[in-house]
N, CA, C and O atoms as CSV, one atom per row, in Angstrom:
chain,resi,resn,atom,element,x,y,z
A,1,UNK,N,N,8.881,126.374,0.635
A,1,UNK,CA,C,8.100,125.302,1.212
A,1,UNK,C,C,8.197,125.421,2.737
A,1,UNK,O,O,9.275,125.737,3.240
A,2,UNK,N,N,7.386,125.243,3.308
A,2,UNK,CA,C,6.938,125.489,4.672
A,2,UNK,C,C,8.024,124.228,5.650
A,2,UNK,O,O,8.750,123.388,5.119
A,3,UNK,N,N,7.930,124.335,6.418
A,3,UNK,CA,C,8.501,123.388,7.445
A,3,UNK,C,C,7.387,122.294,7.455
A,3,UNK,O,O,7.841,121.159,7.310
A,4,UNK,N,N,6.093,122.375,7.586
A,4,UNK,CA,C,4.995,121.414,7.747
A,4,UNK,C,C,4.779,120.782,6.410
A,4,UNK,O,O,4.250,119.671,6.451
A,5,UNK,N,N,5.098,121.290,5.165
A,5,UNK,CA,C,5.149,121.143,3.891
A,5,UNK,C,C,6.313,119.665,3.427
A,5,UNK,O,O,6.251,118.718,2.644
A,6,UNK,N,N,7.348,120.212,4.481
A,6,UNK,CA,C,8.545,119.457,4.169
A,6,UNK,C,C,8.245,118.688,4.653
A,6,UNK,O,O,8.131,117.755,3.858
A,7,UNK,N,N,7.894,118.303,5.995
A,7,UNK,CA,C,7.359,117.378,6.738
A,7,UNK,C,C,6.280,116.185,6.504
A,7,UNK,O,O,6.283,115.113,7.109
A,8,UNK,N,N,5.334,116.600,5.477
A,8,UNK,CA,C,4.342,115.946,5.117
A,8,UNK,C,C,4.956,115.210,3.426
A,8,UNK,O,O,4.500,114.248,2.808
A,9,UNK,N,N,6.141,116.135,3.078
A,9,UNK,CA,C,6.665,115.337,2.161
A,9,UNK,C,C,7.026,114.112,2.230
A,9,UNK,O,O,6.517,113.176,1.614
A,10,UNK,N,N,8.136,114.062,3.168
A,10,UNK,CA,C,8.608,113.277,3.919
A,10,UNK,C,C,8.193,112.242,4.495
A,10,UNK,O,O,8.690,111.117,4.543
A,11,UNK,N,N,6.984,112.774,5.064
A,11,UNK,CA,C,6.493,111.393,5.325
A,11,UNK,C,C,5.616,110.898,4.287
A,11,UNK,O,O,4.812,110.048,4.667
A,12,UNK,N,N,5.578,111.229,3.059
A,12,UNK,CA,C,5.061,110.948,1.825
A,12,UNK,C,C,6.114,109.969,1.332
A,12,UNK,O,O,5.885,108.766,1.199
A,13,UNK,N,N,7.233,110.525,1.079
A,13,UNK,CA,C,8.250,109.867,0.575
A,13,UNK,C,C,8.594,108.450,1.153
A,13,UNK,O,O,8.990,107.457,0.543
A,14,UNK,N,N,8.323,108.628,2.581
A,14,UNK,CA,C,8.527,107.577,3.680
A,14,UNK,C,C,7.747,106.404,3.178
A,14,UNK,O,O,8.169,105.368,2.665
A,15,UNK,N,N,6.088,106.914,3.521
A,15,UNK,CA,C,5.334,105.671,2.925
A,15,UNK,C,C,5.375,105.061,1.796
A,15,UNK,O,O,5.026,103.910,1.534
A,16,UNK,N,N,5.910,106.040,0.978
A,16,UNK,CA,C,5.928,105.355,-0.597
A,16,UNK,C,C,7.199,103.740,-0.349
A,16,UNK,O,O,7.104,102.548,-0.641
A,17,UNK,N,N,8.282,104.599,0.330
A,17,UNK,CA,C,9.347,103.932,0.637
A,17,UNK,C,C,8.652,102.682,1.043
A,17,UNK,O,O,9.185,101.730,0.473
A,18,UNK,N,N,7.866,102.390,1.653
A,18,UNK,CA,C,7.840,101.450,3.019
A,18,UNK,C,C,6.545,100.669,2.117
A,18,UNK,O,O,6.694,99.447,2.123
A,19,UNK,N,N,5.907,100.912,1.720
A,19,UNK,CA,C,5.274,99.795,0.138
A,19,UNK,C,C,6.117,99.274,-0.755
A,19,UNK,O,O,6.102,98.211,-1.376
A,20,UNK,N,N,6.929,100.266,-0.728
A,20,UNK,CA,C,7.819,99.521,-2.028
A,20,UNK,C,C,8.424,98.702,-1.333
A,20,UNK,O,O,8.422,97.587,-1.854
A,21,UNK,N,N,9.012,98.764,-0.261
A,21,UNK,CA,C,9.869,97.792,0.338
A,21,UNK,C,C,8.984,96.416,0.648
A,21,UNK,O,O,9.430,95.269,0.618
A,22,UNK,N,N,8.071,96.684,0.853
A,22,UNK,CA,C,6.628,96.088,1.520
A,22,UNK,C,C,6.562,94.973,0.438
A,22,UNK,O,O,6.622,93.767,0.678
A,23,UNK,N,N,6.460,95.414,-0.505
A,23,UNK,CA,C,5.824,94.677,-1.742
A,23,UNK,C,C,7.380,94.048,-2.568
A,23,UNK,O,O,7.300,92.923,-3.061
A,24,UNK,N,N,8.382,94.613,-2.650
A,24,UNK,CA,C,9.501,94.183,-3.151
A,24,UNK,C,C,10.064,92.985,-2.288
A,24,UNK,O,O,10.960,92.274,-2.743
A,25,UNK,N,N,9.387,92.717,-0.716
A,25,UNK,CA,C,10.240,91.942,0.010
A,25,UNK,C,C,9.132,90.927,-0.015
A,25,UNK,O,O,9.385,89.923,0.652
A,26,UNK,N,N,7.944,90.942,-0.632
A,26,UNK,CA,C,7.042,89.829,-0.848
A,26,UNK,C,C,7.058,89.041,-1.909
A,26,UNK,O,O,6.651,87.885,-2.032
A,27,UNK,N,N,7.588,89.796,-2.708
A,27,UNK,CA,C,8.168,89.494,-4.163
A,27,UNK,C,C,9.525,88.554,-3.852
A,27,UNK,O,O,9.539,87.345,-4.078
A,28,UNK,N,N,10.441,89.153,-3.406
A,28,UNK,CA,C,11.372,88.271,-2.933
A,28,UNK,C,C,11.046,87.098,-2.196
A,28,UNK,O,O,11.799,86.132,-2.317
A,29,UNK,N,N,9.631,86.985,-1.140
A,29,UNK,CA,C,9.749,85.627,-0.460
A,29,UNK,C,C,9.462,84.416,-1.758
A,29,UNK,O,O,10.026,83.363,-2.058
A,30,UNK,N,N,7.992,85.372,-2.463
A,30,UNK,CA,C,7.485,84.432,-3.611
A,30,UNK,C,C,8.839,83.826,-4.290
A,30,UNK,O,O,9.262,82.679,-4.151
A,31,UNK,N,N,9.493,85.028,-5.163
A,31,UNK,CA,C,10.658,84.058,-6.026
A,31,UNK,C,C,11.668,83.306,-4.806
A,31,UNK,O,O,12.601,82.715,-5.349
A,32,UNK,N,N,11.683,83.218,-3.553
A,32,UNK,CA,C,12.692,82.313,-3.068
A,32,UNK,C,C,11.522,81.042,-2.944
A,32,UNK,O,O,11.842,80.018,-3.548
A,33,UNK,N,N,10.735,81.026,-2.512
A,33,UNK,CA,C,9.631,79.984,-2.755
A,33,UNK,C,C,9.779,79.023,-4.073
A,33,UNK,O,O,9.834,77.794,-4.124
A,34,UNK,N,N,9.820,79.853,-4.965
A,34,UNK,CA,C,10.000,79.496,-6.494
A,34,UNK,C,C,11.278,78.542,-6.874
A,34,UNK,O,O,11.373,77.440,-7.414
A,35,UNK,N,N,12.171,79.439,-6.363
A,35,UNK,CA,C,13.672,78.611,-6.461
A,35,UNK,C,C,13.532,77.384,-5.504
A,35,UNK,O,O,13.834,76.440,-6.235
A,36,UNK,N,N,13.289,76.965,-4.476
A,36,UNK,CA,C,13.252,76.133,-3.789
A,36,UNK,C,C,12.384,74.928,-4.333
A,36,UNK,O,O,12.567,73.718,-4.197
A,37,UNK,N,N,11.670,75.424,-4.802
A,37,UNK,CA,C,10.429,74.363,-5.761
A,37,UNK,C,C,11.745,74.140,-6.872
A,37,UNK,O,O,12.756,73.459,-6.698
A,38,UNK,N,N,11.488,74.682,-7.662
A,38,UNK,CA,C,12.885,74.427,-8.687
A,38,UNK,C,C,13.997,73.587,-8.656
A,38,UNK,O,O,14.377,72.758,-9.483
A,39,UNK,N,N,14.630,74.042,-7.194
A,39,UNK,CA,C,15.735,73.009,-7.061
A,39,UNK,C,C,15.022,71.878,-6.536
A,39,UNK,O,O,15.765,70.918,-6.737
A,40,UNK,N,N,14.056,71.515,-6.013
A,40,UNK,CA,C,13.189,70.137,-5.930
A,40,UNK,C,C,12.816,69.491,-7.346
A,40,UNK,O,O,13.110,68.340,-7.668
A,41,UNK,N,N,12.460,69.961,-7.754
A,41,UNK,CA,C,11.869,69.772,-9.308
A,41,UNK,C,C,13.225,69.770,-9.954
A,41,UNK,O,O,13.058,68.966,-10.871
A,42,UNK,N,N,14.536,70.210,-10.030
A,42,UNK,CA,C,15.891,69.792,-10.283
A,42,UNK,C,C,16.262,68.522,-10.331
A,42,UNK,O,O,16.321,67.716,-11.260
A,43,UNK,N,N,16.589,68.431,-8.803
A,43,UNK,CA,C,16.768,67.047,-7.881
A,43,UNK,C,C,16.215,66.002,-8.628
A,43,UNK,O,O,16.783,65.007,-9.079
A,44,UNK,N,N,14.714,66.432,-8.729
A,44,UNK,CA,C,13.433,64.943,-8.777
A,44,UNK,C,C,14.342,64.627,-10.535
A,44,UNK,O,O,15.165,63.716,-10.439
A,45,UNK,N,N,14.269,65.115,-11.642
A,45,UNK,CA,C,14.380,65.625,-13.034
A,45,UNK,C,C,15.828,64.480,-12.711
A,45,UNK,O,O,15.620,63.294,-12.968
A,46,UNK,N,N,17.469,64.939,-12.072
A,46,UNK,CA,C,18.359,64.263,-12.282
A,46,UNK,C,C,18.580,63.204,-11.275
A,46,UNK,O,O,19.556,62.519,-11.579
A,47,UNK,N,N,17.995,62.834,-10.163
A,47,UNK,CA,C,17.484,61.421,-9.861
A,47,UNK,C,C,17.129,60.692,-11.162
A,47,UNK,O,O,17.949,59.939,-11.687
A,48,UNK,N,N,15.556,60.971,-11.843
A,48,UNK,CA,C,15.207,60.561,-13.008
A,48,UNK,C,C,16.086,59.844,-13.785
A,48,UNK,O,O,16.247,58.630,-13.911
A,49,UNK,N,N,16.805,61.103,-14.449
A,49,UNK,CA,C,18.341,60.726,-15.439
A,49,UNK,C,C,19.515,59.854,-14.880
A,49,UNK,O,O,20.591,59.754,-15.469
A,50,UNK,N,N,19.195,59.170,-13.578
A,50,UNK,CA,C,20.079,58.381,-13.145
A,50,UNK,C,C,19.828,57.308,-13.710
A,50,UNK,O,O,20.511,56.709,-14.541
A,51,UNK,N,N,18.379,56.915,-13.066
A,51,UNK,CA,C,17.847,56.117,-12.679
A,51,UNK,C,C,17.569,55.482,-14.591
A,51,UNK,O,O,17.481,54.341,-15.044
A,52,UNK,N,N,17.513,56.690,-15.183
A,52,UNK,CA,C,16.963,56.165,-16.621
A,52,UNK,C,C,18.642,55.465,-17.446
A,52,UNK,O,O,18.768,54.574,-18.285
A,53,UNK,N,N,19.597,56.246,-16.824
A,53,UNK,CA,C,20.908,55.691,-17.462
A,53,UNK,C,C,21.202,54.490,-16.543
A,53,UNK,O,O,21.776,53.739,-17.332
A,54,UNK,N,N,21.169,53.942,-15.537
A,54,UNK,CA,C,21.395,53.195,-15.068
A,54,UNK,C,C,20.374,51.479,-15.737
A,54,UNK,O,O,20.810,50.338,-15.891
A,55,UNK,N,N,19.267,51.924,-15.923
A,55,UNK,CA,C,18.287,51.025,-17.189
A,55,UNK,C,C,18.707,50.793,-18.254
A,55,UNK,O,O,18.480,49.757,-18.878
A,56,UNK,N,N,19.595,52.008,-18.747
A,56,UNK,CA,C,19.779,52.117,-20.182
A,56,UNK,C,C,20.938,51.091,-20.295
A,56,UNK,O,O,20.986,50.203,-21.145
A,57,UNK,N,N,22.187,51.401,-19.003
A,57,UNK,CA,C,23.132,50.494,-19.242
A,57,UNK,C,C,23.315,48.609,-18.704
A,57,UNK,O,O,24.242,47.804,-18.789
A,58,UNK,N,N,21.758,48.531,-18.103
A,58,UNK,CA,C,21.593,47.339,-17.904
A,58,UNK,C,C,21.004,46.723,-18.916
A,58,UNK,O,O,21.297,45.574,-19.249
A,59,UNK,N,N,19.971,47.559,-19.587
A,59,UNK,CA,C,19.695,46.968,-20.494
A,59,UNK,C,C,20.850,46.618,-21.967
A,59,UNK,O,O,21.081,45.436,-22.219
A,60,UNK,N,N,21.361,47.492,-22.658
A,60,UNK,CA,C,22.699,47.350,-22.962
A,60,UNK,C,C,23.326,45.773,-22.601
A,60,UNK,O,O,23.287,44.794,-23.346
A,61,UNK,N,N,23.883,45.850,-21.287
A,61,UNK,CA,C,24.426,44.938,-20.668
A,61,UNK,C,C,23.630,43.556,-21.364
A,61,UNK,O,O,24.299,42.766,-22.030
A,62,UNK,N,N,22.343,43.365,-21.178
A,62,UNK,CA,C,21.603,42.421,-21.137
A,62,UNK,C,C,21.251,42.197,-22.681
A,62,UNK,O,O,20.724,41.108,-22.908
A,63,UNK,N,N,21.456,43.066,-23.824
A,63,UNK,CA,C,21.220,42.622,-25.186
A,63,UNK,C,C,22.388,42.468,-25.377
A,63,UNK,O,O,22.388,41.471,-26.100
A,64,UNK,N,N,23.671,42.829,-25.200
A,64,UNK,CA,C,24.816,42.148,-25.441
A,64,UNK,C,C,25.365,40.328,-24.766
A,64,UNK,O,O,26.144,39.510,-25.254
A,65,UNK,N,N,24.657,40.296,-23.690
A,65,UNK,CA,C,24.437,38.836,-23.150
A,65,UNK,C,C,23.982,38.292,-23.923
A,65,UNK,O,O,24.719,37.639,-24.661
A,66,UNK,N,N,22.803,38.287,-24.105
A,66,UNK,CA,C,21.328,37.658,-25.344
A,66,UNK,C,C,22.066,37.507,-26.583
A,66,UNK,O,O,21.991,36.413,-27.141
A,67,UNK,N,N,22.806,38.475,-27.132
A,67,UNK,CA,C,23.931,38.281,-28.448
A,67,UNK,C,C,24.450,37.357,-28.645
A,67,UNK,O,O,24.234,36.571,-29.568
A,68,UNK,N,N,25.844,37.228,-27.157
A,68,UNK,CA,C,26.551,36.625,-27.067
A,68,UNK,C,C,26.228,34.932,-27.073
A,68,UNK,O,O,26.925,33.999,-27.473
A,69,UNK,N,N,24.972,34.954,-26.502
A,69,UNK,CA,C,24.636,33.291,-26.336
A,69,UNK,C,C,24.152,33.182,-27.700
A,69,UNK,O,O,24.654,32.217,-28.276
A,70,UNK,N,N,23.438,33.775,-28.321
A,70,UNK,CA,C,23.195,33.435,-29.951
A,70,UNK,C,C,23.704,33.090,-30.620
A,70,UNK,O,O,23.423,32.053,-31.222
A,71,UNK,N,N,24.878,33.929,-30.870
A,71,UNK,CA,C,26.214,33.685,-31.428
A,71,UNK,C,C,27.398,32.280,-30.796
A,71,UNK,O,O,28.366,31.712,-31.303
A,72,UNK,N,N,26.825,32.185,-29.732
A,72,UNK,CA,C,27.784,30.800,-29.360
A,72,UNK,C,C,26.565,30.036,-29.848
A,72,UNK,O,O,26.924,29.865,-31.013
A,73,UNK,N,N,25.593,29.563,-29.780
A,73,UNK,CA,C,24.482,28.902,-29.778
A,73,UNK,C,C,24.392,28.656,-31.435
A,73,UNK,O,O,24.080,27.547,-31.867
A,74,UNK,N,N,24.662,29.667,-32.241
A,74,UNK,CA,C,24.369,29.222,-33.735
A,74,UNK,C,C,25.473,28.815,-34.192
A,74,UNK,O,O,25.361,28.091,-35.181
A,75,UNK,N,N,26.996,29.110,-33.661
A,75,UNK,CA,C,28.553,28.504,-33.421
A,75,UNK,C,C,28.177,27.361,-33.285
A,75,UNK,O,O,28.226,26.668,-34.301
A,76,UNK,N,N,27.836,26.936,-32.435
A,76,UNK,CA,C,27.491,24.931,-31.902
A,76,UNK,C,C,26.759,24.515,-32.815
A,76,UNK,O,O,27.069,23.444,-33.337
A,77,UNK,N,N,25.636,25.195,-33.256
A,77,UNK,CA,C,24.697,24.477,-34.143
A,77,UNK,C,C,25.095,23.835,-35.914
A,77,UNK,O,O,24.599,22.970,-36.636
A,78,UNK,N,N,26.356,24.908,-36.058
A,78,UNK,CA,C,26.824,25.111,-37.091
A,78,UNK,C,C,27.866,24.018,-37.619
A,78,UNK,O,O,28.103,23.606,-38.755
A,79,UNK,N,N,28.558,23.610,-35.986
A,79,UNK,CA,C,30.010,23.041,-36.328
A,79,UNK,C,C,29.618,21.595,-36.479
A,79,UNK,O,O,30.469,20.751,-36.758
């Protein structure tokens, strides 16, 4: 192979290099894009699950109140 042969390889090899990198490091911005949405869409998802257990245990709270006066309330009515 010629010296100009090698040369034109090379810079064959080069460009191939320099797309792939090209395109592999666009790929990488997209999926960090992705993850960042994700961990937003995370966040939003267990906010949610707070907010839904924190309902869950008021409400709880509040049918065991409602019980409790029933039960004294049909106690009085009874005696």
């Amino acid at each position: 192979m010629t010296p100009e042969e090698r040369l034109t390889q090379v810079e064959n090899l080069l460009e191939t290099a320099a797309r792939y990198i090209n395109r592999h490091s666009q790929t990488i911005e997209q999926n960090q894009a992705e993850i960042t949405q994700l961990r937003v869409s995370l966040n939003e998802t267990l906010r949610l699950f707070s907010e839904l257990a924190t309902y869950q245990r008021q409400s709880q709270e509040e049918i065991r109140r409602i019980w409790e006066y029933l039960l004294k309330k049909r106690g009085r009515s009874g005696n």
